[in-house]
C-alpha positions as CSV (number, residue, x, y, z in Angstrom):
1,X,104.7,61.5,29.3
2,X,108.9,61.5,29.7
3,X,110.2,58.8,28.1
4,X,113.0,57.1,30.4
5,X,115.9,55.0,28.8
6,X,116.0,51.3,30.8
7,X,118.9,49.4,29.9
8,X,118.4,45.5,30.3
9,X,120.7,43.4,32.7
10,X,122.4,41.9,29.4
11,X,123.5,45.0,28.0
12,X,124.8,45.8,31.4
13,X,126.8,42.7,31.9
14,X,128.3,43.1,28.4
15,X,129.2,46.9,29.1
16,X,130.8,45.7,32.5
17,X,132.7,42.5,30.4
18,X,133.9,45.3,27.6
19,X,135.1,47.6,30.7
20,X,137.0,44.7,31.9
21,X,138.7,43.8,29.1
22,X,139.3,47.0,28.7
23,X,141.2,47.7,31.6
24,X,142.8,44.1,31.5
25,X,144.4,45.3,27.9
26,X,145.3,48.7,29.4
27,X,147.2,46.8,32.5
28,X,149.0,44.2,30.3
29,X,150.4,46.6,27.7
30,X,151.2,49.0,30.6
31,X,153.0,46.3,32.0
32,X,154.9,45.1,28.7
33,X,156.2,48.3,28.1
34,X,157.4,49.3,31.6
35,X,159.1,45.6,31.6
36,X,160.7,46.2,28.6
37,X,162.2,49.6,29.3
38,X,163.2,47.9,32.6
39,X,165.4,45.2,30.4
40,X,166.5,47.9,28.1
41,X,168.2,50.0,31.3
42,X,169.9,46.7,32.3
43,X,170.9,46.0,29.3
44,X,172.4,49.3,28.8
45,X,174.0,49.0,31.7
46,X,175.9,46.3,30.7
47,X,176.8,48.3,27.9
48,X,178.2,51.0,30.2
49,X,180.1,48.3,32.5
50,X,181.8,47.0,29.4
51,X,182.4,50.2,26.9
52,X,186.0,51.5,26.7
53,X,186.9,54.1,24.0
54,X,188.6,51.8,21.4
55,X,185.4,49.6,21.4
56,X,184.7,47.1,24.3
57,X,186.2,45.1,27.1
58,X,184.3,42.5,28.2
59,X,186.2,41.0,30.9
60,X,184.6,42.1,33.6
61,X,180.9,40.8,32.4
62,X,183.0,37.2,30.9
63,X,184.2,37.0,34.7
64,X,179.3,37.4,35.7
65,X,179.0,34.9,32.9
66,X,180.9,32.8,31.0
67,X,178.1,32.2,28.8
68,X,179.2,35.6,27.2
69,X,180.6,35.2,24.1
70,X,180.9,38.7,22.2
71,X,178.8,41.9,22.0
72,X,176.8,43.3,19.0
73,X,176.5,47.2,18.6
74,X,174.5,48.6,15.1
75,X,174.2,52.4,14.9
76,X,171.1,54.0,14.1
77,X,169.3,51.4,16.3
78,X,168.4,50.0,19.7
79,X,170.9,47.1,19.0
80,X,173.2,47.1,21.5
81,X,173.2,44.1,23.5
82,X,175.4,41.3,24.6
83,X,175.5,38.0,23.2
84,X,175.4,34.4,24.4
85,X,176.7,31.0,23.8
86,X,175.3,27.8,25.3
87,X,174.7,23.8,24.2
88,X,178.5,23.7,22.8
89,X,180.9,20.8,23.9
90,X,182.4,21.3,27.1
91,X,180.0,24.0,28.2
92,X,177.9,23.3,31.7
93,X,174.6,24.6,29.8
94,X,173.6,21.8,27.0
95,X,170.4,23.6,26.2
96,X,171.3,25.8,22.7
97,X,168.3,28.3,23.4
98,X,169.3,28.6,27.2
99,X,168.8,32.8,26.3
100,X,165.3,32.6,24.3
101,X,163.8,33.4,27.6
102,X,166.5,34.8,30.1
103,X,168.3,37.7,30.3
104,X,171.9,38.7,31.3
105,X,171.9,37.2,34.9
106,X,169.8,34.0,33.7
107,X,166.4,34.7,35.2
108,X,163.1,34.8,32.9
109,X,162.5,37.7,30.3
110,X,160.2,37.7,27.8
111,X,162.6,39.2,25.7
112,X,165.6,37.4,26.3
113,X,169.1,38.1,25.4
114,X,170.9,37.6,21.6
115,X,172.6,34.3,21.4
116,X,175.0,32.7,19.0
117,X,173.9,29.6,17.2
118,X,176.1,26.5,19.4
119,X,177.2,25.6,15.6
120,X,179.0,29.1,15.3
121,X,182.6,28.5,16.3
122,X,184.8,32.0,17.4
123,X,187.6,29.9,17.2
124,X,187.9,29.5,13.4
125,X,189.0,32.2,11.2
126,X,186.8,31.5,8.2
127,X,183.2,31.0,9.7
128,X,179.5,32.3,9.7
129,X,178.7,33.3,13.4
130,X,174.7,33.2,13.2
131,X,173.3,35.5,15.8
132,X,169.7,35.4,17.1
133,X,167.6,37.9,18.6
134,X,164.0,38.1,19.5
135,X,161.8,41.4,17.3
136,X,159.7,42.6,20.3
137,X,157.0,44.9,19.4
138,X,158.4,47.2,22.1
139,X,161.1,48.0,20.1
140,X,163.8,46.3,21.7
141,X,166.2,43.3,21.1
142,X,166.7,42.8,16.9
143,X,163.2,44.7,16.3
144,X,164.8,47.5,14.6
145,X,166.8,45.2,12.4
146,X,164.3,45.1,9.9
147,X,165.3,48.5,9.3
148,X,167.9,47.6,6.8
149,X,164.9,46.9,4.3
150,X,165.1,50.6,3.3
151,X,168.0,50.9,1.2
152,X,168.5,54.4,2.5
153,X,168.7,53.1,6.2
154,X,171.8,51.0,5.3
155,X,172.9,53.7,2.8
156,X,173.7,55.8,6.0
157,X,174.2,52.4,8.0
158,X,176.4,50.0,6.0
159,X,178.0,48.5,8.6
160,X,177.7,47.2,12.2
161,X,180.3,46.5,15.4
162,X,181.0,42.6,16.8
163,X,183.6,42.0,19.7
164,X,184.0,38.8,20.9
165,X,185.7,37.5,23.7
166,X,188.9,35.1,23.7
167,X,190.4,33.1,26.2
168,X,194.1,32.0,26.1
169,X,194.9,28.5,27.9
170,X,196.3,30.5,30.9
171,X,192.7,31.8,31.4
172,X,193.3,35.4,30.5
173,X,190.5,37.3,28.7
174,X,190.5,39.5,25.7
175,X,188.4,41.0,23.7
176,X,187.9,41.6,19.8
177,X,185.7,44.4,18.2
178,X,185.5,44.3,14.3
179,X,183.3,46.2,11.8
180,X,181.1,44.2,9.4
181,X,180.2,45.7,6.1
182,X,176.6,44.7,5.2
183,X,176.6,42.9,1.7
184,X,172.6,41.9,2.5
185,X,169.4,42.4,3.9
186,X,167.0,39.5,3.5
187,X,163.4,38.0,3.9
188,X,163.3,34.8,4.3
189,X,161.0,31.9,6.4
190,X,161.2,28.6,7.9
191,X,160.9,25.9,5.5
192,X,159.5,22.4,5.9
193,X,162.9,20.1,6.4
194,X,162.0,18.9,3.2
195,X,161.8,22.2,0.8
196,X,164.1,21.7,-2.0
197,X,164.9,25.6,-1.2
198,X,168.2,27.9,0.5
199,X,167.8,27.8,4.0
200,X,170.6,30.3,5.5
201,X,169.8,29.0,8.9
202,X,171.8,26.1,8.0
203,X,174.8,27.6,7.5
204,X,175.6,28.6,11.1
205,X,179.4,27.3,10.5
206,X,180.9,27.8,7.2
207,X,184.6,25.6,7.3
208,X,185.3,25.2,3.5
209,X,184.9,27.1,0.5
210,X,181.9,25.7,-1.3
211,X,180.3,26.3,1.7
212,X,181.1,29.6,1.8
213,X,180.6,30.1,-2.0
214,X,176.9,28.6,-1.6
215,X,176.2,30.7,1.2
216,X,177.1,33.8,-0.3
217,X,175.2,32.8,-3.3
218,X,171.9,32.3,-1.4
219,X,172.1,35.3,0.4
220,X,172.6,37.7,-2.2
221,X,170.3,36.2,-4.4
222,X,167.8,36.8,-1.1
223,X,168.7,40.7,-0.7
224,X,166.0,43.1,-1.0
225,X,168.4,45.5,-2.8
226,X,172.0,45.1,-4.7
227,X,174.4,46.7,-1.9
228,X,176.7,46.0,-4.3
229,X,178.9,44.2,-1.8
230,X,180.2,40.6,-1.9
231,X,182.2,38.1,0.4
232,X,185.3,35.5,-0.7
233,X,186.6,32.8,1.2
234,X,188.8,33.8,4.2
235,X,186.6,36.8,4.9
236,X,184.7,36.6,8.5
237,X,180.8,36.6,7.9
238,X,178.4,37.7,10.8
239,X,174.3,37.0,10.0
240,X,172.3,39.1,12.5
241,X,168.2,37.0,12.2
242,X,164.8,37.7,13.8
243,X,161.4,37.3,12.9
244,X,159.3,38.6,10.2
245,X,155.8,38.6,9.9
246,X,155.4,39.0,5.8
247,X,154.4,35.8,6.3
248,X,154.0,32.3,8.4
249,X,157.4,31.7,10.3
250,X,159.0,34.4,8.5
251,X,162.2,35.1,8.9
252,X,164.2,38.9,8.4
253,X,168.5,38.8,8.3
254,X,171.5,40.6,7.6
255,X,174.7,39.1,6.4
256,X,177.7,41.3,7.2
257,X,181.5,40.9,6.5
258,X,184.8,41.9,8.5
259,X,186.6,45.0,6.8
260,X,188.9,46.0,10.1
């Protein structure tokens, strides 16, 4: 007698479920990466519209949004990307995350656009402009900054480009690209407000020295390898954070400062 092979109406259903999920997976990450290579092309774009050959104007994009407040650039990486301002005094957007979510032209991305923390001040000549930017497993926004713990990556990338923009009080724009030598590269988390720990997240505006001193300090003491570079007082810093996942809220950062 020939055997046949009956499969019940249970192991059927879960076979159709399985197939179903399956697909559902297949569409969504489809999806995710086809949007993100979609907000990568804009966002190169906007490079394009604002490159020049002695580093950047960004006139033209401060004139679409004057939310714009400087541009970061680091070789050997995706990063290239605008960056925002909002929540400051005297600014029509209160929100400080405005740019968690939105892209260049303000409408929703998953991935949003780098922003500067609203305590980071251009204006001042000794400062720490903290600049935040989301690690999408795509690869885009700050994902690749977590590059920089391999020594050898920074050995052949030690430093990374900032402009920022300026306005004069007769509303002309300008636009001001330095070079930022790396002095560290940093795991770190968010701790309770309580944690009796160094937090570099609140450092966002350094205005004296001890402050300065401290936050040197920290960070270096943080550094997954001795670059054998420092910061003193008067020097501008630049911290470029994202998220890490070595562990719950972790946190990944690199603290650069102004050589030209």
């Amino acid at each position: 007698m020939r055997k046949t092979n009956k499969m019940g109406t249970g192991t059927k259903i879960v076979l159709v479920l399985c197939l179903i999920v399956f697909c559902g997976s297949g569409y969504y990450l489809a999806d995710y990466f086809l949007n993100a290579h979609r907000t990568q092309q804009e966002f190169a774009q906007l490079a394009d519209d604002g490159a020049e050959k002695e580093g950047r104007d960004l006139s033209a994009l401060y004139q679409k949004n004057p939310d714009l407040v400087g541009w970061v650039k680091v070789k050997g990486t995706r990063i290239d990307y605008p960056v925002m301002q909002t929540g400051r005094e005297g600014q029509e957007n209160p929100d400080p995350e405005y740019y968690l979510h939105r892209n260049f032209e303000k409408e929703y991305s998953d991935a949003g656009t780098p922003f500067m923390d609203a305590a980071s001040d251009i204006g001042l000549p000794t400062c720490n402009w903290l600049i935040y930017g989301h690690h999408m497993k795509s690869g885009i926004m700050f994902h690749d900054l977590v590059k920089y713990e391999d020594r050898e990556f920074y050995e052949n990338h030690p430093t990374f480009k900032v402009s920022t923009v300026h306005v004069s009080e007769d509303g002309a724009v300008t636009t001001d690209t330095g070079t930022y030598q790396i002095i560290a590269a940093c795991y770190s988390k968010i701790y309770s407000d309580d944690a009796d720990v160094f937090k570099y997240y609140e450092y966002p505006g350094i205005t004296t020295e001890d402050e300065f001193n401290s936050y040197v300090s920290g960070v270096k003491s943080l550094s997954v390898y001795d670059t054998e570079q420092t910061a003193r007082f008067g020097e501008q810093l630049v911290t470029l954070s994202t998220c890490a996942y070595q562990t719950e809220d972790g946190r990944f950062f690199v603290v650069g400062k102004r050589i030209r």
